[in-house]
C-alpha positions in Angstrom: -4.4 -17.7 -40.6 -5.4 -19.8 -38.1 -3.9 -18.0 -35.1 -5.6 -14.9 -36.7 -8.7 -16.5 -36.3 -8.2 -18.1 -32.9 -7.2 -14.4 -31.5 -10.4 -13.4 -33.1 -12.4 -15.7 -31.5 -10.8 -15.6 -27.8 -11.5 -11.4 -28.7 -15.3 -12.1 -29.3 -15.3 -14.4 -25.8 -14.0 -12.2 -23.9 -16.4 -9.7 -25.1 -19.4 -11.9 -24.9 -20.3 -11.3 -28.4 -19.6 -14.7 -29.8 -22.3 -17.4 -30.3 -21.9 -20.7 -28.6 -21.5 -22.5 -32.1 -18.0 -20.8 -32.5 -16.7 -21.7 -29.6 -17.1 -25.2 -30.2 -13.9 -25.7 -32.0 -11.9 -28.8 -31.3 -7.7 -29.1 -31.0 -5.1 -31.5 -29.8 -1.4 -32.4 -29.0 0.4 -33.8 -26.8 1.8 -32.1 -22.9 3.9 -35.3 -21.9 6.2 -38.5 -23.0 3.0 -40.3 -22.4 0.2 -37.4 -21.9 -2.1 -35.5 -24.6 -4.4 -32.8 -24.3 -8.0 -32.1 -26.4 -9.8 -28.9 -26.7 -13.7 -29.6 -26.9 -15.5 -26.1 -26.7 -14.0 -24.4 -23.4 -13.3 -27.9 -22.1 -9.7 -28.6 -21.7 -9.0 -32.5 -21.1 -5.5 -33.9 -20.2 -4.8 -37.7 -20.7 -2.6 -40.7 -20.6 -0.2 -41.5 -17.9 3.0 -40.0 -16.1 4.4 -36.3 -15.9 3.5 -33.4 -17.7 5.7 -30.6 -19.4 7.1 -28.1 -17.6 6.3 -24.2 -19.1 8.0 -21.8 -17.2 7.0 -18.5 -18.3 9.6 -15.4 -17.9 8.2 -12.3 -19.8 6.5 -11.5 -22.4 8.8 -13.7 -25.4 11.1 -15.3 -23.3 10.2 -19.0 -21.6 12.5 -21.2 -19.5 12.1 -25.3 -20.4 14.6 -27.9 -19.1 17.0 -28.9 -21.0 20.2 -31.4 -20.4 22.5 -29.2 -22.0 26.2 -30.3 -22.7 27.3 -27.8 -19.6 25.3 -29.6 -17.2 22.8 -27.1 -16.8 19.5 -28.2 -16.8 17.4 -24.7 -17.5 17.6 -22.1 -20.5 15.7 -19.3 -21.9 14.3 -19.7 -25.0 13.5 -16.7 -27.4 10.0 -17.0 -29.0 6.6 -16.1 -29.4 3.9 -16.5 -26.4 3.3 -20.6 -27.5 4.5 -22.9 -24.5 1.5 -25.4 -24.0 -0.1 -26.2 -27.3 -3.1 -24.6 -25.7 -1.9 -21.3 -24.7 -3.8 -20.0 -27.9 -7.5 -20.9 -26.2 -6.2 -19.3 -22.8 -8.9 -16.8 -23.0 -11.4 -19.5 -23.8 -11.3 -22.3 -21.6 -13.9 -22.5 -19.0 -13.1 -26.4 -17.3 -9.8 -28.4 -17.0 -10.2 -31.8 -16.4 -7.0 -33.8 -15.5 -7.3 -37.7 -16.0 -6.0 -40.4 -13.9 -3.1 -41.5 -14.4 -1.4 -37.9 -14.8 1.1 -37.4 -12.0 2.1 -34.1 -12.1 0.8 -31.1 -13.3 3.7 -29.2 -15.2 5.2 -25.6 -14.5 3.0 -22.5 -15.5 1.0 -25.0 -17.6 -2.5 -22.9 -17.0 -1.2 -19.6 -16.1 -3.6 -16.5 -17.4 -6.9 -18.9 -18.4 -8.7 -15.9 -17.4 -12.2 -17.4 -18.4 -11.2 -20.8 -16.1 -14.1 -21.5 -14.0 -13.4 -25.2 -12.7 -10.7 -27.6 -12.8 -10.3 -31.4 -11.7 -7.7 -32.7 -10.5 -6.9 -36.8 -10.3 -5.9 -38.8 -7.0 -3.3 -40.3 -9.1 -2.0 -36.5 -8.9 1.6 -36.3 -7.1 2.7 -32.9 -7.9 1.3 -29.1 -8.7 4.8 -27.0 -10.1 5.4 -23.4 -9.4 2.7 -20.8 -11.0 0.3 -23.8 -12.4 -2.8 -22.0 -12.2 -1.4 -18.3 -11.5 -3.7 -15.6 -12.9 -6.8 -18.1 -13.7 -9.1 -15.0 -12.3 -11.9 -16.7 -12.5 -11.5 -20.2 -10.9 -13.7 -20.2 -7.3 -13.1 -23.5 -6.3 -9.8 -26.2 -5.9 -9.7 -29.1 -4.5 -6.0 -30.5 -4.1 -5.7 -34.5 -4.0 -4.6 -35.9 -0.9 -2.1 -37.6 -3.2 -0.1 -34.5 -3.7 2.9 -34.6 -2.2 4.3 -31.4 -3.8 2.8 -28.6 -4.1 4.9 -25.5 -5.7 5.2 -21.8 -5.0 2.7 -19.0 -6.5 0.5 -22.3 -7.8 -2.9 -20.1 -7.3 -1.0 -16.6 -7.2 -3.5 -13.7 -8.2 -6.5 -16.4 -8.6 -8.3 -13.5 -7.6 -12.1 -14.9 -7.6 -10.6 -18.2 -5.8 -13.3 -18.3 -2.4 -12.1 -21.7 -1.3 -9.9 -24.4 -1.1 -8.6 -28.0 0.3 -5.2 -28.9 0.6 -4.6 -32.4 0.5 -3.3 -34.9 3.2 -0.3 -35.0 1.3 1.0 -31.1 1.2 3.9 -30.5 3.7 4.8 -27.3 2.7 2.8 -24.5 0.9 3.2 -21.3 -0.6 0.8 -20.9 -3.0 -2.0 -18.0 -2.6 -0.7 -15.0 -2.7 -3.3 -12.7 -3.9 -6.3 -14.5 -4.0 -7.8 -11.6 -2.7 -11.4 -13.6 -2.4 -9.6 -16.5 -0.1 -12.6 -17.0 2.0 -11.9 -20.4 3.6 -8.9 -22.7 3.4 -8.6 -26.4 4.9 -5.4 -27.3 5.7 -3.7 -30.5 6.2 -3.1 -32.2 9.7 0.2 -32.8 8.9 1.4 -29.3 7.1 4.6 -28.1 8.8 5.8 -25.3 6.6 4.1 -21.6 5.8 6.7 -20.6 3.5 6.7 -16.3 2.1 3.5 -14.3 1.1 1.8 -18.2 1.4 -1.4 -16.1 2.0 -0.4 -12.9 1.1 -3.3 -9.8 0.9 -5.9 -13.0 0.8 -8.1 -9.7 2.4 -11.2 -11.7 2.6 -9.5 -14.6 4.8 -11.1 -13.8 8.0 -11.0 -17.3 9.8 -7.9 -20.0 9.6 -6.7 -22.5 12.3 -3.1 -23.6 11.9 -2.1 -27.6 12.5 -0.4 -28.9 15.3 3.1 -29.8 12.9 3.7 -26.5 12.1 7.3 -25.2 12.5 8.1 -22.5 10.5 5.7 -19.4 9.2 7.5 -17.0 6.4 8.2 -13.4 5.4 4.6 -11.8 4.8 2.9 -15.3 5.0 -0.3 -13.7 6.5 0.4 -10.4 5.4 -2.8 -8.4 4.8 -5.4 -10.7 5.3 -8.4 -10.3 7.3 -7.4 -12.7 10.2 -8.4 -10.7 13.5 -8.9 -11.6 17.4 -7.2 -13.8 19.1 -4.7 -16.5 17.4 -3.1 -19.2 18.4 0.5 -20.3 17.7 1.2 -23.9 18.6 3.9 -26.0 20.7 6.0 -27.1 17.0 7.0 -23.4 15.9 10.5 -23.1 15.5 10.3 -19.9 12.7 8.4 -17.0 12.4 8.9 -13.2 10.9 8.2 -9.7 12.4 6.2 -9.9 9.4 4.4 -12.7 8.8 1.0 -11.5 10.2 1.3 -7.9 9.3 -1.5 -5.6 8.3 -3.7 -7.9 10.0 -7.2 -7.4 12.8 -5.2 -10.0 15.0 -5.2 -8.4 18.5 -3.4 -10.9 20.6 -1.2 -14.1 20.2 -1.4 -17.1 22.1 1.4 -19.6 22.1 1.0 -23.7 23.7 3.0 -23.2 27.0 5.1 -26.4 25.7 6.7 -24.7 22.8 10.7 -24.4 24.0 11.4 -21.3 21.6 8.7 -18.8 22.0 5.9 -17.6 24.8 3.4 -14.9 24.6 3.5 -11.9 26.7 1.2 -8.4 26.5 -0.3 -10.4 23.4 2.8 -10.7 21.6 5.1 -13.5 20.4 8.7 -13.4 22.6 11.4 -15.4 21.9 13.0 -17.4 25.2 16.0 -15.4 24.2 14.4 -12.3 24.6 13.4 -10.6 20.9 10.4 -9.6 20.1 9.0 -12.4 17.3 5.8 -11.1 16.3 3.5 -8.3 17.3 -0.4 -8.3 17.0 -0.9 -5.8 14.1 -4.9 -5.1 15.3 -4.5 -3.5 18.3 -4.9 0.4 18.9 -2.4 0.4 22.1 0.5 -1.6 22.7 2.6 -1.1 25.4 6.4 -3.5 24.9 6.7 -6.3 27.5 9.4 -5.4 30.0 13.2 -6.8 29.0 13.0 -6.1 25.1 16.4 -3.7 24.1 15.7 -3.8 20.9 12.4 -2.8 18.7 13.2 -5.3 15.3 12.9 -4.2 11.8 9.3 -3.7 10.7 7.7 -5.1 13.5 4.5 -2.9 13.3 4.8 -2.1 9.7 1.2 -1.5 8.2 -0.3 -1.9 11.5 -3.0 0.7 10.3 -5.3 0.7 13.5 -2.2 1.5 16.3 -2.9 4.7 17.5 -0.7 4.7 21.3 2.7 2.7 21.6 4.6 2.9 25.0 8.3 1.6 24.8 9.7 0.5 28.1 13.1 1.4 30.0 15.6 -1.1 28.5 15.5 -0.5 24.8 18.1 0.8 22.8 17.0 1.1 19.4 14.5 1.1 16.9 14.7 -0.7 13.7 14.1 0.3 10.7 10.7 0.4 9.2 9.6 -0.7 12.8 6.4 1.9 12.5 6.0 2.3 8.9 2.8 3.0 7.3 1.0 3.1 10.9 -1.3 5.8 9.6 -3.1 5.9 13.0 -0.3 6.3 15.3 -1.0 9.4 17.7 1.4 8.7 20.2 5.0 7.2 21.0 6.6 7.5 24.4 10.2 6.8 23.9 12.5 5.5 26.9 15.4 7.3 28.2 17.7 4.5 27.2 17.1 4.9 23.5 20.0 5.0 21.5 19.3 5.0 17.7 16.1 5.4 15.7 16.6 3.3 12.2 15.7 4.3 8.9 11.9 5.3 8.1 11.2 4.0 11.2 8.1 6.4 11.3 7.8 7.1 8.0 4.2 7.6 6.6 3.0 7.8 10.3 0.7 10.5 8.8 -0.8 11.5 12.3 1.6 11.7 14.3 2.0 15.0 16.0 4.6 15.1 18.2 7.5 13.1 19.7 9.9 13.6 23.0 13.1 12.8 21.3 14.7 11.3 24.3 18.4 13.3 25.6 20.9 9.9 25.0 20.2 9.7 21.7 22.6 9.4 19.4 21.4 8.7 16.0 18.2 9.3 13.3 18.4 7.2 10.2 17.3 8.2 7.0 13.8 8.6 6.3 12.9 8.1 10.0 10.0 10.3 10.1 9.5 11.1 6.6 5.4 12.3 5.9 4.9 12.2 9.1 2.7 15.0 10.8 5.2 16.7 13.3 5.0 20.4 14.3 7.7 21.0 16.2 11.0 18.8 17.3 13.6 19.1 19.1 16.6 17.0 18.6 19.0 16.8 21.4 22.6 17.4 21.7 23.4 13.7 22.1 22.6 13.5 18.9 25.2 12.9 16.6 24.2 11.6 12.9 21.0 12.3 11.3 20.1 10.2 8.1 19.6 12.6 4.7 15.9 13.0 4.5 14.7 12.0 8.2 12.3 14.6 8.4 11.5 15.3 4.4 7.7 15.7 4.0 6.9 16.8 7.2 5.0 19.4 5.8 3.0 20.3 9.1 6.2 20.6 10.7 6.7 24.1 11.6 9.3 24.6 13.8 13.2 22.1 14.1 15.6 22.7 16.4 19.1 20.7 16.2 20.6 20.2 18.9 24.8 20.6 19.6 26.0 17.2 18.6 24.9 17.8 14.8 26.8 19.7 12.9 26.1 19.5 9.4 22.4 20.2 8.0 21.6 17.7 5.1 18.4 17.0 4.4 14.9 18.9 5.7 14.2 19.6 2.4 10.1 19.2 1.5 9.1 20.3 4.6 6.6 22.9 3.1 4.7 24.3 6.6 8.3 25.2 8.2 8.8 28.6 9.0 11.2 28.1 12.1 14.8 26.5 11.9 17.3 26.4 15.2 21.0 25.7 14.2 23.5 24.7 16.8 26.6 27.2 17.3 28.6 24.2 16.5 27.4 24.2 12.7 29.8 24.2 10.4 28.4 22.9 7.2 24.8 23.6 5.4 24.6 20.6 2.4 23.4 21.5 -1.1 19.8 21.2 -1.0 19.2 20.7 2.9 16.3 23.0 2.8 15.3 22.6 -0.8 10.7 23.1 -1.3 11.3 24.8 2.5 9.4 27.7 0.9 7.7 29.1 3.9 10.9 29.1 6.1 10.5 32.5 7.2 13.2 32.6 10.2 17.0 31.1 11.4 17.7 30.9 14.6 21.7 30.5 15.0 22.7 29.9 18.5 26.3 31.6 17.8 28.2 34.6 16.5 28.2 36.5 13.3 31.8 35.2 13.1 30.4 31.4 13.6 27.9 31.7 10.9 30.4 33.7 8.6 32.5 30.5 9.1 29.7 27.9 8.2 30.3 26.8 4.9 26.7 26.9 2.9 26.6 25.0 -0.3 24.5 27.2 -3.0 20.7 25.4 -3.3 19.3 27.2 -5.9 16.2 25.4 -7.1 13.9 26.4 -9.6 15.1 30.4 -8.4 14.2 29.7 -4.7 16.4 29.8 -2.0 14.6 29.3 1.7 17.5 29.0 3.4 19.1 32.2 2.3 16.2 34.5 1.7 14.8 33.6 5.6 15.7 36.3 8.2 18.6 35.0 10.3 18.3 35.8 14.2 22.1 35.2 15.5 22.8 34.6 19.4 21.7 37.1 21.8 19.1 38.9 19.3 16.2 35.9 20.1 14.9 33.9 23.1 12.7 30.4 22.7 9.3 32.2 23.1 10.3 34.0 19.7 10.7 31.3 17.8 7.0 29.6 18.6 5.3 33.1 18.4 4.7 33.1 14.7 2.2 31.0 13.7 -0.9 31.2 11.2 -2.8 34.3 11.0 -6.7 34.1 11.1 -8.8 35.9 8.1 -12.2 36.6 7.5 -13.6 33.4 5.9 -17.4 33.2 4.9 -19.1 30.0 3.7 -22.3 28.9 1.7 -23.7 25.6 -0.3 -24.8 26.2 -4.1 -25.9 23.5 -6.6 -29.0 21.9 -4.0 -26.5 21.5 -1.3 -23.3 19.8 -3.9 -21.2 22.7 -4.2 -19.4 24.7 -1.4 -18.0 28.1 -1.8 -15.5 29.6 0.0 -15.0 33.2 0.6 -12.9 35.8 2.1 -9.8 37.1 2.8 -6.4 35.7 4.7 -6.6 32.2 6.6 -8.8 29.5 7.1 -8.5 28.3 10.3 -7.8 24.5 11.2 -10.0 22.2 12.5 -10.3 19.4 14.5 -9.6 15.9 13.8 -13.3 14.7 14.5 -14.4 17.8 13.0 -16.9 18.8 15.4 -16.4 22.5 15.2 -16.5 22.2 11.3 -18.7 24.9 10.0 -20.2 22.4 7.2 -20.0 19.5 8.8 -23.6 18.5 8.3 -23.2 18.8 4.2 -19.8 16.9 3.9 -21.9 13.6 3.0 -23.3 15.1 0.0 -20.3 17.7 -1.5 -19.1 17.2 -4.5 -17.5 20.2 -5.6 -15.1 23.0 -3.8 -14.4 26.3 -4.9 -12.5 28.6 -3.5 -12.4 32.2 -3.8 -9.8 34.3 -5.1 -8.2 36.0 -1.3 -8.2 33.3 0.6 -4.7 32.2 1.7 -4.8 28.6 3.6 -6.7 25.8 3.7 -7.7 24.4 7.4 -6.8 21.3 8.5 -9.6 18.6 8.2 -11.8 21.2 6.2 -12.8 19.2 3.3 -12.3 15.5 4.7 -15.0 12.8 4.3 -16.5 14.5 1.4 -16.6 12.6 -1.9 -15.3 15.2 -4.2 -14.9 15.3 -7.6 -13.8 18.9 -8.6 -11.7 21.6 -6.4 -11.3 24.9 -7.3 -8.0 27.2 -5.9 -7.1 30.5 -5.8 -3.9 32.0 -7.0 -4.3 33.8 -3.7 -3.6 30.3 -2.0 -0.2 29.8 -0.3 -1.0 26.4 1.9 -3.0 23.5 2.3 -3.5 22.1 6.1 -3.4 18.6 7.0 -5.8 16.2 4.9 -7.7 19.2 4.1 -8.9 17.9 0.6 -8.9 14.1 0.8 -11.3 11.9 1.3 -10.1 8.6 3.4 -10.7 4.9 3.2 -8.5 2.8 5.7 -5.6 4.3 3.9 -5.1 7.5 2.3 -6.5 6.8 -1.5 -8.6 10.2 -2.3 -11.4 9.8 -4.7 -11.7 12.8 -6.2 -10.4 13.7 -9.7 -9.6 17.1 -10.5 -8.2 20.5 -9.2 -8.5 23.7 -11.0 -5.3 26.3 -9.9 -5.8 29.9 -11.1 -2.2 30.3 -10.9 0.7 28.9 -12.6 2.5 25.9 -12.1 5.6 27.8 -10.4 3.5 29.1 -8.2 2.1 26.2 -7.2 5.5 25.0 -6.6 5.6 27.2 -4.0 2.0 26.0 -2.3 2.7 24.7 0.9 0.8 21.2 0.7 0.4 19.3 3.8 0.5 15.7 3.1 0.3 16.9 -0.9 1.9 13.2 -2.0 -0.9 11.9 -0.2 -4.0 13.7 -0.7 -3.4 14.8 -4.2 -1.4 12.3 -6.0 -4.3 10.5 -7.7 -5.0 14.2 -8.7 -5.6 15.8 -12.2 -3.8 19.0 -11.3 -4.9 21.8 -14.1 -2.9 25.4 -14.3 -4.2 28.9 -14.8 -7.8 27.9 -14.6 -9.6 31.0 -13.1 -13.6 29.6 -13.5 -15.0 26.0 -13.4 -18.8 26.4 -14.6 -21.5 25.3 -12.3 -22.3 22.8 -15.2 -19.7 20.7 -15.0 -20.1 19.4 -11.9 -23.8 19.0 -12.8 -23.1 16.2 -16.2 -23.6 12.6 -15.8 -19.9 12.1 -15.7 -20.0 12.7 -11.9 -23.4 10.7 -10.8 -24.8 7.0 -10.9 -27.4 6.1 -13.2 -30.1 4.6 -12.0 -30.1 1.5 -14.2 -26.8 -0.9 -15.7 -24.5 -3.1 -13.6 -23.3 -1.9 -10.4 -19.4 -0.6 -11.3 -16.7 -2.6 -9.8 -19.2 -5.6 -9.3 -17.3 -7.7 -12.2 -18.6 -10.9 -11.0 -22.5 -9.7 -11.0 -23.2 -11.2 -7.6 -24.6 -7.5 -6.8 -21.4 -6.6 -4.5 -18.4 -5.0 -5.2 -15.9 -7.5 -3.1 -12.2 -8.0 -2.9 -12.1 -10.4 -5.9 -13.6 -7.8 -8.2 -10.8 -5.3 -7.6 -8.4 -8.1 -8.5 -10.0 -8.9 -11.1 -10.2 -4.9 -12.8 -6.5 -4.9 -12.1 -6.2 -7.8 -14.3 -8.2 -6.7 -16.8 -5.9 -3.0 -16.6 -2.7 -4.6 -16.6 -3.7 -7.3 -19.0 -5.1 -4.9 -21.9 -8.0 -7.9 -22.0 -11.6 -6.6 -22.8 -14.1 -5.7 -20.6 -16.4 -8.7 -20.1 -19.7 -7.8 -21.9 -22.6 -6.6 -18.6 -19.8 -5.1 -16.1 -18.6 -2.0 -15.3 -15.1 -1.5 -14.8 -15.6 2.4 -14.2 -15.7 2.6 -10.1 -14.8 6.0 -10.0 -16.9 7.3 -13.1 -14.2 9.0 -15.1 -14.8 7.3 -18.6 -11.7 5.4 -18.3 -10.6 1.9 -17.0 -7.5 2.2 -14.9 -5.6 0.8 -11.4 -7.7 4.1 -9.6 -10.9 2.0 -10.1 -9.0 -1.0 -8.7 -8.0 0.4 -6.0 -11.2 2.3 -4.9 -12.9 -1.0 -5.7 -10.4 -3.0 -2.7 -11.0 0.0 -0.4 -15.1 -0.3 -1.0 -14.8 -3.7 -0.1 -12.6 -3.8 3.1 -15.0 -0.9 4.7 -18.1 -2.9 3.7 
């Protein structure tokens, strides 16, 4: 009965419906051979002297205590309810934590989830924090560690998500401790810290400024990884460690490293070991041309740099690593040395505007993935090339034209590609794998460099997939019957497309028959351009066969409306863009059928529509829909997203709504969850809520 009624009253809390008098209840136990603990209101208070109780939390039932067992271990899971601390029951209730002196550690997971924790106070007495103390207390702003601590454990202040600053103590050699404090404003650090350990600071996105100590030695996987640090940064004359990755997805444009370190120096802004691998690369920059003497490109050394646009690699390197360019979203253009040897797997993957690439003769291998979702039109891999990964060009759905050179032999794996129309095939083919060109569904023409008797002998596994064939059903062109300007000559036809704005200017309509034609990326020959800012609805007319390139970007739509006439969708025609691909609109309306839209070629379509409601057979969406409340902001309530009521939607608020999703708590009474006005609360509104606050 009683837990009954403490659920009850943590439910009324949360929802801000409970008066103060019922919260005032009072509780106590004991947290340590010589320790106890008191509940007074929302005031947690731990006393007495010595160590606390560790609570290591493993899922939802299971917990992990130490234990002297009789084999010598010292840990084991034990089954039961969600009851470690005797104050885990007030977890959505307490608002302080004070920790007496006298206490000398503060025990494993002890205050984990405390999502109402605003404050806590910690003793000089203190000599240790253990792993995931304070993990998930969303609300706590402030910490102040003693300079006492001598210990301070990993993922202590993980996902603290409101957390805007914090002192380490004197004490604290090593940390790794706030990953995902997304509102990590400003950190002091010790003089005497020497170790950054993994993800120490990981997606802290509002951690604009920090100055590393002297000491410092080693910096982890991901340490700095997605948080706002930018300019210039300096490296000191101690570092022994660091990771490709540890300050990736970052605004830092150039590294600087104390001329007295003996293991790394800084050249074209990057961090060079004296043995001659590239250590770290400045993740901010829009061009970055590879100091001279690097062979190798290591694994994911520009992974998430969003902002590179130009990278120029220089004569000497081999190979490519894997992941090396993933996720640059920007990336225009790669000039690739003549001494290149292999390119690793997804190397380029997700490099969603990148166009073209000289695949340099020498080559020898593409691993998987390599260029998966990227934006390629036409490539041509050379006959040096021996071994392409399965998938290393799936997605390319711009990709209209691949031609293999005479070192590849069996075809495995261009499946996806929905724009392609053009395929070359070696003479020295002799195998086709079972879904190589599976969702190819435009491939319109083979090009086979040998015989009728040569393809007769090329064994072609039977693809069938939901009753289409590309491969099969294409025209085939055998040698002699073709030359190269016949295989770029068919492109896109052009149709007679007419425009006009309904609904005051928030509706476009789209009319005509055949092809829209692409535009250009900055949009300036855009026939709408001027009314993209206030769109928020798209139909499209039954005749119209494509979509254009860049035709609907930048406007914030809610509702799109296709034809069954429609057979494919150009590059980031329908989303709208933050700093990273999230569209905001909710749903489209296809007259046709889902098999048909199967067949829809849909450039970037795991991108742009993938937080899509996708509806079938709809052949009319009434004006009035797109005129209901549902889809505009009232002038009065809270501000959606803005969770902590400080009138701004910041980085800390999205954490804190993907708490509240993935928690199942209640909405705190006077905030609006809702960011993209659906009716519902989900990790969309998160997201939209991180990508509102990163672009201001």
């Amino acid at each position: 009965m009683k837990k009954i009624l403490i659920a009850l009253l943590a439910l009324c809390l949360l929802l801000g419906l409970c008066p103060a008098a019922l919260a005032a209840e009072t509780d106590s136990g004991q947290c340590g051979e010589n320790l106890t603990w008191r509940i007074d209101g929302g005031v947690l208070t731990i006393s007495g002297s010595g160590p606390m109780w560790d609570y290591t939390y493993i899922n939802g039932n299971n917990f992990l205590i130490t234990l002297d067992l009789p084999n010598g271990e010292k840990n084991a899971v034990v089954q039961g309810p969600r009851t470690t601390a005797g104050w885990t029951d007030y977890n959505g209730t307490v608002t302080s934590v004070v920790i007496g002196e006298g206490v000398t550690s503060v025990g494993k997971w002890a205050f984990a989830g405390m999502v109402r924790l605003q404050s806590v106070s910690l003793p000089e007495s203190l000599e240790s924090i253990g792993p995931a103390a304070f993990t998930s207390c969303v609300r706590l702003q402030e910490i102040t560690i003693p300079d006492g601590v001598t210990s301070l454990g990993s993922n202590a202040f993980t996902d603290c998500f409101w957390l805007r600053r914090a002192r380490v103590g004197a004490g604290v050699k090593e940390l790794s401790c706030f990953s995902g404090c997304m509102g990590l404003e400003e950190v002091t650090l010790p003089a005497g810290l020497e170790v950054i350990g993994p993800r120490a600071f990981y997606v802290c996105s509002a951690l604009q400024e920090l100055e590393l100590p002297a000491p410092v030695k080693s910096i982890g996987d991901m340490a700095f990884y997605g948080t706002a640090l930018s300019g210039v940064f300096a490296l000191g004359a101690a570092l022994e460690e660091i990771e490709t990755t540890s300050f990736g997805g970052t605004n830092i444009t150039a590294f600087t490293v104390d001329p007295a370190n003996p293991y790394f120096y800084a050249a074209e802004g990057a961090v060079v070991s004296r043995e001659g691998t590239l250590a770290a690369v400045p993740s901010g920059v829009t061009q970055f041309t590879m100091p001279a003497g690097i062979k190798e490109v290591p694994e994911s050394l520009f992974d998430s740099a969003t902002k590179l646009e130009s990278i120029r690699l220089p004569e000497g390197v081999e190979s490519i690593g894997k992941y090396a360019f993933f996720c640059c979203y920007a990336l225009r253009s790669v000039s690739l040395p003549a001494t290149l040897k292999s390119i690793g797997d997804n190397a380029f993957d997700s490099c969603h505007v990148l166009t073209e690439i000289d695949l340099p003769e020498g080559l020898e291998s593409i691993g998987k993935y390599a260029f998966r979702e990227s934006a390629l039109r036409r490539v041509r891999v050379p006959d040096s090339v021996t071994s392409i990964g399965r998938d290393a060009f799936r997605y390319c759905n711009n990709l209209e034209t691949l031609e293999l050179g005479s070192g590849y032999t069996k075809l495995d794996g261009v499946m996806d590609c929905k724009g392609l129309r053009s395929l070359v095939l070696p003479a020295e083919l002799t195998e086709i794998a079972y879904g190589a060109t599976r969702g190819d569904y435009l491939l319109q023409d083979v090009y086979f460099r040998g015989s009728a008797e040569q393809w007769a002998a090329v064994e072609i596994v039977d693809e069938t997939y939901h009753n289409v064939t590309p491969l099969t059903e294409a025209e085939l062109h055998l040698a002699g019957t073709w030359t190269e300007a016949d295989v770029t000559a068919r492109r896109r036809g052009s149709g007679e497309i007419s425009w006009r704005l309904a609904q005051n200017g928030d509706v476009l309509i789209i009319s005509g028959e055949g092809a829209m034609p692409d535009y250009a990326e900055d949009r300036s020959d855009l026939p709408w351009k001027d009314a993209l800012g206030r769109l928020s609805a798209v139909i499209v007319e039954e005749g119209v066969t494509h979509l254009g390139t860049n035709a609907f970007r930048g406007a914030n739509l809610h509702t799109v409306s296709l034809p069954a006439s429609l057979r494919s969708i150009g590059s980031r025609a329908l989303a709208f863009y933050f700093d990273q691909y999230y569209p905001v609109y909710n749903y489209v309306y296809f007259a046709g059928s889902s098999r048909q839209w199967q067949r829809v070629a849909l450039t970037e379509s795991r991108l742009g529509l993938e937080y899509a409601f996708i509806r079938y057979g709809v052949q009319d969406v009434p004006f009035a829909y797109w005129a209901t409340a549902e889809h505009t902001a009232g002038p009065e309530g809270p501000l959606p997203g803005d969770m902590d009521l400080d009138g701004a939607v910041t980085a800390a608020d999205a954490g804190a709504i993907f708490a509240l999703v993935s928690s199942g708590w209640p909405t705190p009474a006077g905030t609006d969850p809702d960011v993209n006005g659906d009716g519902k609360r989900n990790d969309r509104d998160a997201i939209l809520a991180f990508r509102q606050a990163r672009n201001g």
